[in-house]
C-alpha positions, 0 to 999 in steps of 0.5 A: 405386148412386148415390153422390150424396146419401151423406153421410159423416161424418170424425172426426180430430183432424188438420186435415190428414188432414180437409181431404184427405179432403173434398177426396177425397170431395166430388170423388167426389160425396159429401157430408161433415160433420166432426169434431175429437172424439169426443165431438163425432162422436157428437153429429154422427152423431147429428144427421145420421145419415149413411150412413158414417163414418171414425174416427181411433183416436188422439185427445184425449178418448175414442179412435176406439175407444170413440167406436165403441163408444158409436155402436154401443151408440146406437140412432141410430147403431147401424147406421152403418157405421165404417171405422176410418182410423189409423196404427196398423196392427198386428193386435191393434188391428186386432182391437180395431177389428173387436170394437168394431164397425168393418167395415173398417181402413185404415191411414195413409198412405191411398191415394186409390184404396184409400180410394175403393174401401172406401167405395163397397163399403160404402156398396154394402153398407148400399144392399143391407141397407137394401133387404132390410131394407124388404122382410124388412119387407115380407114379415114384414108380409104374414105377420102379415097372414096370421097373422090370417087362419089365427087367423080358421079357429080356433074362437071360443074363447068360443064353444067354452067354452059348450057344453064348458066344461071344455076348452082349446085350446093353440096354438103355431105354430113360426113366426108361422103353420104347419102345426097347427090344430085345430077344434070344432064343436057340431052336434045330436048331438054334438061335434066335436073335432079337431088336424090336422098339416100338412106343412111349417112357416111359410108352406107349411104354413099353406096346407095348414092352411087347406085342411086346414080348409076340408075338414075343415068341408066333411065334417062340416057341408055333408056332415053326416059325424060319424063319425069314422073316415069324416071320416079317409077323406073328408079323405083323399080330397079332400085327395089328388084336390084337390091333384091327387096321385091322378096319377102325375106329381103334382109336389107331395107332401104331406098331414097327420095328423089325430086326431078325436072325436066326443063323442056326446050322445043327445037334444041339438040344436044350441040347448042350450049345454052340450050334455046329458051326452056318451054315450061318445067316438069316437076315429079317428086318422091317425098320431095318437093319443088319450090318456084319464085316468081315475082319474089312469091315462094311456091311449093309443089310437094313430091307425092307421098311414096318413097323410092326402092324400099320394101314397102314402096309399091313397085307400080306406084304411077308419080305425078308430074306437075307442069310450070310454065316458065317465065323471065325471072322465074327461080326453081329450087330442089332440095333435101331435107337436111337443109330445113331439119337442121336443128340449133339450141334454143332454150326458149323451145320445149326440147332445148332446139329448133329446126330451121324449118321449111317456113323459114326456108322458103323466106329465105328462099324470096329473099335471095331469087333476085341475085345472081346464082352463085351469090344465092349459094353463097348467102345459103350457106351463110346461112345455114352455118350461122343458124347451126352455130355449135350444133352438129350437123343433123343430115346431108345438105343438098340444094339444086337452083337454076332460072331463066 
């Protein structure tokens, strides 16, 4: 780092200690500006921002102590550095000046060297902070870019609600992007509704849900494949020979789990919005299940127990489709795990937390069917975050409702 062009900003009453100082610190290469208060450093700090400070604690007006506290507390000065620079040198002041937001303490009568050696380890410092800051910045930028981008593969939400208008679709990344998405699309004789879990979470688990995506469309558009179970083994197969885990020396190792239905329409085409009244739903799992209401009766179809892509998974495993009927008032629901693994404290539990649970998830689930879709996604949400509290958010969120 180079030390010319870092201004450091000297607060002591003693005309003494503040000319040696300068005199210290201009013979360096460094630039100063000064102050005889308090009150008068902070205006100072305010209106050069520079990238030091040394702060007497024993002086008139307000001491260096609250000067510290009010410059920690101003968003201009906030993250300026403070070496607190005093004769007081026992530990409970010490302490006093750390609690305040001081980096460091160096007690008079200063040493040149020690002084010289402190400033130029924490201007190193904020020189590191404020790269990474720029590029966290950066990154974070690059993310919410691709946050667009993975919103984008999401269906039209509008687009959705006119041929199934009774549905919601409720979305909840851990991160700014992860590992969950979920798709819809009207084709002449039916609809297709599907949640895909992807390894991973944030950036990783993005990009699998982007080619978890494009697959998923490939299969039932491109490929005209509407059936549930045979989308699962389609998926399965070309996740896994995509990402080249069909070999043995793959390197890479992930997949997904999926749920999709079928809502069958008999005599619709793809022109009418809404489509004619659905015949019965078709359901095929990997690892994910189904839950039906009917009559406020939670029923649950597990997914078979194979996952989607992974080197393990048998790329000729046949998926199971199970049939429901469909009924006036009937409510079906698909859903990732994040939702029932969300964990909150618990003291009375043996770990200290406790999961929300499917068991607790499926009464949710009774009590809301009867309302209208887009209040069931608002009392879902309400409930998630109010069971999380302070915890912090174990997996993506993703939850799919339609009914007829």
């Amino acid at each position: 780092m180079n030390d010319k062009g870092n201004t450091i900003l000297l607060v002591d009453d003693n005309k003494t200690n503040i000319k040696v100082l300068v005199s210290t610190l201009e013979s360096h290469g460094f630039r100063t500006a000064t102050a005889r208060s308090g009150e008068m450093g902070i205006r100072r700090a305010e209106f050069s921002r520079p990238d030091l400070i040394l702060l007497d604690v024993m002086m008139p007006g307000i001491d260096g102590f609250e000067t510290c506290r009010r410059l920690k507390a101003n968003e201009k000065t906030g993250d300026i550095p403070v070496i607190f620079m005093t004769a007081l040198n026992d530990m409970e002041n010490k302490l006093i000046g750390f609690e305040v937001g001081g980096v460091d303490y160096i007690t008079k009568p200063f040493e040149e060297a020690e002084v010289m050696a402190r400033v130029k380890t924490h201007l190193t410092l904020r020189h590191t902070q404020r790269q990474l800051s720029r590029s966290l910045g950066e990154i974070t930028d690059s993310i919410r870019y691709a946050e667009r981008i993975q919103r984008s593969l999401l269906p039209n939400s509008d687009e959705v609600r006119a041929y199934l208008p009774d549905s919601f679709f409720l979305w909840m990344p851990r991160d700014i992007v992860g590992g969950d998405i979920y798709f819809a699309e009207r084709f002449g004789d039916g609809i297709i509704v599907a949640v895909i879990d992807c390894t991973g979470h944030g950036v990783p688990g993005a990009f699998m849900s982007m080619i978890a995506s494009s697959f998923i469309r490939r299969i039932t558009t491109t490929f005209n494949c509407h059936d549930p179970a045979e989308i699962l083994k389609q998926l399965n197969q070309v996740v896994k020979t995509s990402l080249q885990q069909d070999r043995k020396d793959a390197v890479s190792d992930d997949g997904l789990d999926a749920a999709v239905c079928f809502i069958e329409v008999e005599g619709g085409d793809e022109s009418s919005c809404p489509l004619s009244a659905p015949s019965r739903v078709i359901f095929a799992g990997a690892k994910l299940p189904l839950f039906y209401v009917r009559n406020r009766e939670v029923n649950v179809i597990k997914g078979d127990r194979q996952s989607i892509g992974y080197k393990r998974s048998d790329p000729d495993f046949e998926f199971t489709n199970h049939v429901i009927p469909v009924e006036s008032g009937i409510s079906f629901y698909l859903s990732t795990d994040g939702f029932w693994d969300q964990m909150r404290e618990d003291a009375g539990s043996r770990f200290g937390f406790r999961t929300f649970g499917r068991k607790r998830f499926k009464k949710l689930l009774a009590e809301i069917s009867s309302l209208p879709f887009d209040m069931q996604q608002e009392r879902l949400v309400e409930a998630f975050r109010t069971y999380k509290g302070e915890m912090r958010r174990q997996d993506d969120v993703t939850v799919a409702g339609f009914g007829f």
